[in-house]
KEKE-3310 file (N, C-alpha, C; in steps of 0.2 Angstrom, whole numbers, plus 5000, padded with zeros to 4 digits):
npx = (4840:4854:4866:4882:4894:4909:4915:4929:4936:4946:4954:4955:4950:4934:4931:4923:4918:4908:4900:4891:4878:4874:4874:4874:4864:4851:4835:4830:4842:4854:4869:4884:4895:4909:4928:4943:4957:4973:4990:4999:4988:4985:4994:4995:4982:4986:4997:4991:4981:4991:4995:4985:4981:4991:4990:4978:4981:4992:4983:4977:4987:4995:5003:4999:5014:5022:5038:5047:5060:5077:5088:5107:5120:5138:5146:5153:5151:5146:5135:5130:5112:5106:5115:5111:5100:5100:5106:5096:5086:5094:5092:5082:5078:5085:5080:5063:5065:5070:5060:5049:5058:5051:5036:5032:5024:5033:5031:5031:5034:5045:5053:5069:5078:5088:5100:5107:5117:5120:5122:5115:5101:5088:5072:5060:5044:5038:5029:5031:5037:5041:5057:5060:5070:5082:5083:5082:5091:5104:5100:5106:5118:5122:5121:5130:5149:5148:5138:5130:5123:5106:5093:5082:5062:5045:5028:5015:4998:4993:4981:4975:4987:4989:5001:5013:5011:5011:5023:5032:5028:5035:5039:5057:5063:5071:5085:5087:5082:5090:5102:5099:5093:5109:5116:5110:5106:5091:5083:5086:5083:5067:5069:5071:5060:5051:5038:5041:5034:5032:5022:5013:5003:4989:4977:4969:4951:4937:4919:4904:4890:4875:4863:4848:4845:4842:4841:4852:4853:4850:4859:4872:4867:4867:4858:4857:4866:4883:4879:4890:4894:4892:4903:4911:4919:4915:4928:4929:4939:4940:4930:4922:4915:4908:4907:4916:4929:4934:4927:4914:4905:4896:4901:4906:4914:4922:4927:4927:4931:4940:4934:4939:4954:4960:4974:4989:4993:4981)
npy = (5030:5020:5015:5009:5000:4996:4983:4984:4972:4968:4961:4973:4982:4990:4995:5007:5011:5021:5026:5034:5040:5057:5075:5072:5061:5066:5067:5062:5072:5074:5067:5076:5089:5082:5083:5085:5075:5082:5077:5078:5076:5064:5056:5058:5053:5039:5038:5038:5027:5017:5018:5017:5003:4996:5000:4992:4978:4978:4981:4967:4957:4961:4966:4977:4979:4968:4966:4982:4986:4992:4984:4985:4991:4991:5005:5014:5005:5001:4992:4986:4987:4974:4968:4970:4965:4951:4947:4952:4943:4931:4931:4933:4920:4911:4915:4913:4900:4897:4901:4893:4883:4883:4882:4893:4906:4916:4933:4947:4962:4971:4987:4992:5005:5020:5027:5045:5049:5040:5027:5009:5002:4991:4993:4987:4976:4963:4950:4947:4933:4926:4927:4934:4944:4941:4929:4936:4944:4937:4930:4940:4945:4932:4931:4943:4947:4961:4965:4974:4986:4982:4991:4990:4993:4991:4991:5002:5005:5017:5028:5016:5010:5020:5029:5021:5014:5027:5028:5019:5019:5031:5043:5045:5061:5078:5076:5063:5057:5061:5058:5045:5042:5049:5035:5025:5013:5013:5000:4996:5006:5005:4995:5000:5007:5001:4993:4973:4958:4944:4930:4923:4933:4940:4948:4962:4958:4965:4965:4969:4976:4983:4997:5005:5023:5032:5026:5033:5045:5054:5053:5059:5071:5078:5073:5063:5051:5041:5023:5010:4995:4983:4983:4991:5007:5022:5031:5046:5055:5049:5051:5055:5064:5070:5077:5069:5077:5072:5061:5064:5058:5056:5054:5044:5039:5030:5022:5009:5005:4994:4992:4985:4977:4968:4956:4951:4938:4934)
npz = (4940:4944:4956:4961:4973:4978:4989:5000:5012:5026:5039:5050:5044:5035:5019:5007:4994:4985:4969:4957:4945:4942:4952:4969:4964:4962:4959:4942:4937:4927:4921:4928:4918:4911:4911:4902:4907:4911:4906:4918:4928:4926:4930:4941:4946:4943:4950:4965:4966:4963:4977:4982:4980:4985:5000:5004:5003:5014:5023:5022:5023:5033:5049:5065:5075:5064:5054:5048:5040:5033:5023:5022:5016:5018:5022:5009:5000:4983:4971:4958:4949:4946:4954:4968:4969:4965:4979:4988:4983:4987:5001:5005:5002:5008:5023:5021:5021:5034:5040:5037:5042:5056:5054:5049:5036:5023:5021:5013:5009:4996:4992:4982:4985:4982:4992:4998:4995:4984:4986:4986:4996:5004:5007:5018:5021:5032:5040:5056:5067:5081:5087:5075:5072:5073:5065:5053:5053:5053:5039:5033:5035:5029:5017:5010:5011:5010:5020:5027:5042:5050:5048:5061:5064:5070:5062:5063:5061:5060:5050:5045:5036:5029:5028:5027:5016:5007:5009:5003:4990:4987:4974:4970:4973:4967:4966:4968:4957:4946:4951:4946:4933:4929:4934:4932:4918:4907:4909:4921:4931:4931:4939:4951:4955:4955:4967:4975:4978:4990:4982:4991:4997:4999:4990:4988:4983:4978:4982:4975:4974:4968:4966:4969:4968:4976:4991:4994:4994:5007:5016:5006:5006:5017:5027:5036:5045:5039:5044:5055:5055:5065:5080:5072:5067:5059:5051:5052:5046:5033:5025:5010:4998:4985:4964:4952:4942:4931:4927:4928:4936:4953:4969:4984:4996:5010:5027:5038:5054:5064:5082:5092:5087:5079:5081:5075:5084:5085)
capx = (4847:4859:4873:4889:4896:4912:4919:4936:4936:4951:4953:4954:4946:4932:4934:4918:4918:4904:4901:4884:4878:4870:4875:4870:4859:4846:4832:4831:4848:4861:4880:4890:4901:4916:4933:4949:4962:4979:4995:5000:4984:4984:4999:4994:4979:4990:5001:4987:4978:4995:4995:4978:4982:4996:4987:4975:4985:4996:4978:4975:4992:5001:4999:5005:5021:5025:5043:5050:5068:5080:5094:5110:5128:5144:5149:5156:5148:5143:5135:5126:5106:5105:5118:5107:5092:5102:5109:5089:5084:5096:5092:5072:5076:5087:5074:5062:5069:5070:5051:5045:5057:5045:5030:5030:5028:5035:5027:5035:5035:5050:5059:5076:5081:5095:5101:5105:5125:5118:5121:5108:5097:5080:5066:5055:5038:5040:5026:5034:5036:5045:5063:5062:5073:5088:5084:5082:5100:5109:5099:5107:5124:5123:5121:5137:5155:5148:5132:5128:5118:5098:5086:5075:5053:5041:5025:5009:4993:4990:4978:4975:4995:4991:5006:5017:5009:5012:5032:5034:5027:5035:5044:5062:5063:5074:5089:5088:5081:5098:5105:5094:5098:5115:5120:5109:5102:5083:5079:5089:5077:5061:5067:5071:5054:5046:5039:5040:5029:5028:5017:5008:5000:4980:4977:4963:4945:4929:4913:4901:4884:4874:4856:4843:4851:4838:4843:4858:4851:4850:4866:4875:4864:4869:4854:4857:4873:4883:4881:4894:4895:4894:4910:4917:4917:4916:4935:4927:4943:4940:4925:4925:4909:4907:4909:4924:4924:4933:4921:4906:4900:4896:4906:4905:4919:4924:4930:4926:4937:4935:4935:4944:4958:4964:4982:4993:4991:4972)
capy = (5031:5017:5018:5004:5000:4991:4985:4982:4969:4965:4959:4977:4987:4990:5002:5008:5015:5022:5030:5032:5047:5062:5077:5070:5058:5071:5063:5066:5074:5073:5067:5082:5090:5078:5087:5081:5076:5083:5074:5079:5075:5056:5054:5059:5051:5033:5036:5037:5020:5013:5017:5014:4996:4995:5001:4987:4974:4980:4977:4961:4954:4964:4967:4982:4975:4966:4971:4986:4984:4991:4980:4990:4987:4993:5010:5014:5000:5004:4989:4986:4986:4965:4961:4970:4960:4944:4948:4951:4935:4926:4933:4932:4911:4909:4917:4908:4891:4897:4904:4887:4878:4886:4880:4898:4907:4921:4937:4951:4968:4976:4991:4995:5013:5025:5033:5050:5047:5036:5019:5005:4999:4989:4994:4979:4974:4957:4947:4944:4930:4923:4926:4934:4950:4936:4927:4940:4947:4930:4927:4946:4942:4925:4933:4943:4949:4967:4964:4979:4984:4982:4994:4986:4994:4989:4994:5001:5004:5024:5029:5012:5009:5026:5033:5016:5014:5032:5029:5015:5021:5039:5044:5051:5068:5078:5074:5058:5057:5066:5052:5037:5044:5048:5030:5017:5011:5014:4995:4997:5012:5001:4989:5003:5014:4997:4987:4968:4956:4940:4926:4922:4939:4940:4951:4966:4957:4969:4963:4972:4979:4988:4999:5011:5029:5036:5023:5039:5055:5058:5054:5063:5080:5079:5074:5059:5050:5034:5019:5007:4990:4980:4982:4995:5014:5027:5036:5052:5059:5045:5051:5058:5063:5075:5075:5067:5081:5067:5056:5066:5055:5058:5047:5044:5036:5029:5016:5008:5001:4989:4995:4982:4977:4960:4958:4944:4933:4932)
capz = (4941:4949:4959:4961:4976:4980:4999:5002:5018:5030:5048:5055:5041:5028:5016:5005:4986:4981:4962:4956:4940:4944:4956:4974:4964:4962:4953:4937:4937:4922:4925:4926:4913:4910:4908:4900:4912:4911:4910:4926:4934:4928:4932:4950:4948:4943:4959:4971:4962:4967:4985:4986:4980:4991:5005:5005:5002:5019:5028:5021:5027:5040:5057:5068:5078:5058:5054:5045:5040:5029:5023:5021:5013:5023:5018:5002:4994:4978:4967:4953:4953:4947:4959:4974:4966:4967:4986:4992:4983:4992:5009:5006:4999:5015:5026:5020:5023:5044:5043:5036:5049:5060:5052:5049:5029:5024:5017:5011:5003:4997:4986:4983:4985:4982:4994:4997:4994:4979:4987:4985:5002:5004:5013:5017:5025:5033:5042:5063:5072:5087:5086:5068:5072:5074:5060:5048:5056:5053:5033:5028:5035:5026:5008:5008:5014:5012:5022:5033:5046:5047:5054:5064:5066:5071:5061:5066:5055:5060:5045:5041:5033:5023:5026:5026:5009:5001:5010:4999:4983:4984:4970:4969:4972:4961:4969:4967:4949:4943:4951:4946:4927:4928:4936:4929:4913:4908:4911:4930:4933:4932:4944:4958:4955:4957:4971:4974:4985:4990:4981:4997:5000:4996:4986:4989:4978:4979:4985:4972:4972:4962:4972:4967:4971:4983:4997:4999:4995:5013:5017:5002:5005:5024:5031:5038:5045:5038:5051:5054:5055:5072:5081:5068:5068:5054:5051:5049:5039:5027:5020:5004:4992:4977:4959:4948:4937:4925:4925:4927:4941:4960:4973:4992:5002:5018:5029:5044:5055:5068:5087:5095:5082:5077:5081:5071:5088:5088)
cpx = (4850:4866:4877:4890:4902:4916:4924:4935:4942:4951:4950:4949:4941:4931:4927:4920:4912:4905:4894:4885:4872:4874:4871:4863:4853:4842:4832:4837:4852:4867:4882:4894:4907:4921:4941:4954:4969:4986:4997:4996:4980:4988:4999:4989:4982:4994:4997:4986:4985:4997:4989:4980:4986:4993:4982:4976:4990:4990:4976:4979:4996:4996:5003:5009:5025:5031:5042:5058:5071:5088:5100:5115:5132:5146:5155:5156:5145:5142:5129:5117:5105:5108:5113:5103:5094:5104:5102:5085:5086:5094:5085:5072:5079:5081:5067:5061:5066:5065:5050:5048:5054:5039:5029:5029:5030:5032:5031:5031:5042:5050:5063:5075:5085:5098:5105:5113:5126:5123:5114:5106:5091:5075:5061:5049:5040:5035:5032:5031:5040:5052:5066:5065:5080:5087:5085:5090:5104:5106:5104:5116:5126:5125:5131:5144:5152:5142:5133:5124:5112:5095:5080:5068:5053:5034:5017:5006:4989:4987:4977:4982:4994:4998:5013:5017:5012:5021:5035:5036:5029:5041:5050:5060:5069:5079:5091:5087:5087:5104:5105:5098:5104:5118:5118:5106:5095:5079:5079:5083:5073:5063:5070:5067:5050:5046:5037:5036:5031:5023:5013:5005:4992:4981:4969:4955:4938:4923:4909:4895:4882:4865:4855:4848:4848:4838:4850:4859:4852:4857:4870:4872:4863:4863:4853:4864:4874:4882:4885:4892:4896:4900:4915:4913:4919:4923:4933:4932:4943:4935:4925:4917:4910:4907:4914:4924:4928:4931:4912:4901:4902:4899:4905:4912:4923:4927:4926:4931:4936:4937:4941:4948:4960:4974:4987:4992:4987:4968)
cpy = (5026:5019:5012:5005:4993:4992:4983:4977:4965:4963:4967:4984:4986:4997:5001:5012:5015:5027:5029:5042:5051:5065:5074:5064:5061:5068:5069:5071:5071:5072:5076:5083:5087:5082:5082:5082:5077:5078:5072:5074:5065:5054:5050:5055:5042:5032:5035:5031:5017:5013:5016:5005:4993:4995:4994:4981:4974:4978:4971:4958:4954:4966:4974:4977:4968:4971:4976:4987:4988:4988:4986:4986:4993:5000:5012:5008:5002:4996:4989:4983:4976:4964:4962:4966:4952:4944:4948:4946:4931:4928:4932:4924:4912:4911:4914:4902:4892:4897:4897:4883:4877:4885:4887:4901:4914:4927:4944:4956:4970:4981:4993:5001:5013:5029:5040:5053:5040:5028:5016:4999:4996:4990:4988:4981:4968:4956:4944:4937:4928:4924:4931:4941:4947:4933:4930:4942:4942:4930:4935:4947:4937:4927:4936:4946:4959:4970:4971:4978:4984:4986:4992:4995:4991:4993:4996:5004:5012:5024:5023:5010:5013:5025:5028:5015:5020:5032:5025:5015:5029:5038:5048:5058:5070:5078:5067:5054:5059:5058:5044:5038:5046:5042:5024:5017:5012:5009:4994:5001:5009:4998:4995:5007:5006:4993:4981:4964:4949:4934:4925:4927:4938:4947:4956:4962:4960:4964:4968:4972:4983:4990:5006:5019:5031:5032:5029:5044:5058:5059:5060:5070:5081:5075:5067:5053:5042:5030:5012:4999:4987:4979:4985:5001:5016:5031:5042:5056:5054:5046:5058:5059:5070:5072:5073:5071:5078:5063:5057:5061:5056:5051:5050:5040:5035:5022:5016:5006:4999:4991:4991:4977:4971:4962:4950:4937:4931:4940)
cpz = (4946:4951:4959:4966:4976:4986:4998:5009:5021:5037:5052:5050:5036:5024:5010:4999:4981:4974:4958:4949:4943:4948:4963:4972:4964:4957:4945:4932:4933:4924:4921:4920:4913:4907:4908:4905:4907:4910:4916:4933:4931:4929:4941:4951:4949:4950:4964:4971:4965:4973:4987:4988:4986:4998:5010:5005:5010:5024:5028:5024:5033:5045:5060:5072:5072:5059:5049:5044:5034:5029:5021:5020:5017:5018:5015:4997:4988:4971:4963:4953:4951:4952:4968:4975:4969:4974:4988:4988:4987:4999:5008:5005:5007:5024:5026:5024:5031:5044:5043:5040:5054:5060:5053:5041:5031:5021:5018:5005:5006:4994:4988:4982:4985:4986:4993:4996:4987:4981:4987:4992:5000:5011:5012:5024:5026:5040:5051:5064:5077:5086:5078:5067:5071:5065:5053:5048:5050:5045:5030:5029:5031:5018:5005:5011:5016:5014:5026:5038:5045:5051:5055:5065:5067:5067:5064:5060:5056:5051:5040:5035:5028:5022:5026:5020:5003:5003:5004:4993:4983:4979:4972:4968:4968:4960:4966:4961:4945:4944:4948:4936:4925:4928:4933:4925:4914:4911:4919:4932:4935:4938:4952:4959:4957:4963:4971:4980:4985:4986:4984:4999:4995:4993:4986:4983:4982:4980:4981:4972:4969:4965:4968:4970:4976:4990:5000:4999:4998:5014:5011:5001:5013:5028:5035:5039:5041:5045:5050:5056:5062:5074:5077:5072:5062:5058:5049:5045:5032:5022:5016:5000:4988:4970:4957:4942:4929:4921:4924:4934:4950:4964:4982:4993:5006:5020:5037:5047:5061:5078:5092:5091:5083:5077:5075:5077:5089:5087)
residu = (UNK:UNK:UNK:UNK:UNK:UNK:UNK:UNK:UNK:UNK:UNK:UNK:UNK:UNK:UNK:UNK:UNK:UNK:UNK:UNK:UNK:UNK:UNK:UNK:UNK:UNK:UNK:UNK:UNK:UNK:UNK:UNK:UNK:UNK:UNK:UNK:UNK:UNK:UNK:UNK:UNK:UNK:UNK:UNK:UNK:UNK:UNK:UNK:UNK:UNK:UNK:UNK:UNK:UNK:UNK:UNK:UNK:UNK:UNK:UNK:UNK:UNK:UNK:UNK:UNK:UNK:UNK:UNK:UNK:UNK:UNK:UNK:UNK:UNK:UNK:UNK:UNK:UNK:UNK:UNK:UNK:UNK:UNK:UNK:UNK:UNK:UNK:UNK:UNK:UNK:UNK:UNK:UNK:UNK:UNK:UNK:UNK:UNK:UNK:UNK:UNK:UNK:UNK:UNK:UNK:UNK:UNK:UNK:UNK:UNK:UNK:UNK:UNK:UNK:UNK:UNK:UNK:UNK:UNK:UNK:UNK:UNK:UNK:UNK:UNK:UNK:UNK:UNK:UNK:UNK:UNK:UNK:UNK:UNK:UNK:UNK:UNK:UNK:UNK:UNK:UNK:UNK:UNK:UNK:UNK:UNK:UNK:UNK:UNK:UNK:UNK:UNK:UNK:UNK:UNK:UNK:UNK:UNK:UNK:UNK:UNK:UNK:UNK:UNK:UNK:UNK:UNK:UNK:UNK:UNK:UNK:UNK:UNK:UNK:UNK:UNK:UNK:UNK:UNK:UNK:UNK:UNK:UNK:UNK:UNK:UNK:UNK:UNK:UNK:UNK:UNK:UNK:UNK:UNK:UNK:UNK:UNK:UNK:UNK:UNK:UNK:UNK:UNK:UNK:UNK:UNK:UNK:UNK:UNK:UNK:UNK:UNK:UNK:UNK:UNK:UNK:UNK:UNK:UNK:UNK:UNK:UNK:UNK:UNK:UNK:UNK:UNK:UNK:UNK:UNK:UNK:UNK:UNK:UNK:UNK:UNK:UNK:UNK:UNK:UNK:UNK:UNK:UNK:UNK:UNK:UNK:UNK:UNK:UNK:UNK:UNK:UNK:UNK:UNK:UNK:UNK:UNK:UNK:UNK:UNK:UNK:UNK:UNK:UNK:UNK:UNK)
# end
């Protein structure tokens, strides 16, 4: 009986996925009863999968002290979801343009939202550099007459950019769903449930292994602990084992993360 391992690896974290057959890998041992997942509960399972993705995608490129920004339009602004699309292309080209005066690039997550008086704002990720709280300012002015203000963060990486991650990807509440349906077409929908990046972002690629199952017996029946990586520590809330009782197969996983953290300066 083998097991499958894949690592995720970025400057400040690693993150571990194990999935092997058998309860605890118990020799000899059957995969579990496999049960039919619910609607519901693939739905929930496809929302996590996309904050996972996202999650690690945020470690691979951002830094904490990276901006958080949402761009905003002057109140009682009410436009159309293409022409918002068209105003944050022009402000991400013109933006841009400054980074690279700078021999700087640019890197970017955003998604458009609704707010909560059913206007349309962008929340954004954006890679810091020197002065780029000014320039950011001056490219969101430049696009249009009914530019607004911008709220400036700064982000940090509590729980590994979890919960920056599940902010991004949460869905409309029901509030806003009433809304989102009432005011814009089916294909507008899509482009305001969806988030957009960047070209120049790395993109999370596993490192794969594939080991006998008795190298984690111990571990997965308590008796012996994970050990971490030189210059990392185990996030004790990140570790996770049991069955998938979808898949019928026993999983482990964790992260490490590293003691003295990588900042975007060095």
């Amino acid at each position: 009986m083998a097991y499958s391992e894949k690592i995720f690896s970025s400057p400040n974290y690693i993150e571990h996925e194990i999935n092997f057959k058998g309860k605890y890998g118990a020799k000899r041992e059957k995969r579990e009863k496999k049960e039919k997942p619910t609607p519901l509960q693939i739905e929930k399972q496809n929302q996590w999968n996309r904050i996972k993705r996202l999650r690690r995608t945020l470690q691979l490129n951002f830094y904490p002290g990276d901006y958080w920004i949402t761009v905003k339009y002057k109140a009682g602004t009410r436009k159309e979801i293409q022409a918002v699309k068209a105003d944050v292309k022009k402000f991400l080209d013109g933006l841009r343009k400054k980074y690279k005066a700078r021999g700087q690039p640019l890197m970017f997550v955003y998604r458009i939202e609704i707010g909560k008086r059913g206007g349309l704002h962008c929340h954004m990720v954006i890679n810091r550099i020197p002065d780029g709280d000014l320039l950011i300012r001056d490219s969101w002015k430049a696009v249009t007459d009914d530019a607004g203000a911008i709220d400036y963060q700064t982000i940090d990486d509590s729980g590994g950019f979890g919960g920056l991650a599940e902010y991004i990807c949460k869905k409309p509440d029901v509030e806003h769903i009433g809304q989102i349906e009432f005011t814009f077409r089916d294909e507008d929908r899509k482009k305001i449930l969806s988030i957009s990046t960047s070209r120049n972002l790395k993109r999370p690629v596993p490192e794969k292994h594939r080991y006998s199952h008795w190298t984690l017996k111990k571990i997965l029946t308590g008796q012996k602990d994970l050990k971490p990586r030189e210059g990392f520590y185990i996030d004790q809330n990140s570790v996770r084992k049991g069955v998938n009782k979808f898949t019928g197969l026993s999983y482990l996983c964790y992260t490490e993360v590293r003691i003295k953290k990588r900042s975007r300066d060095g």
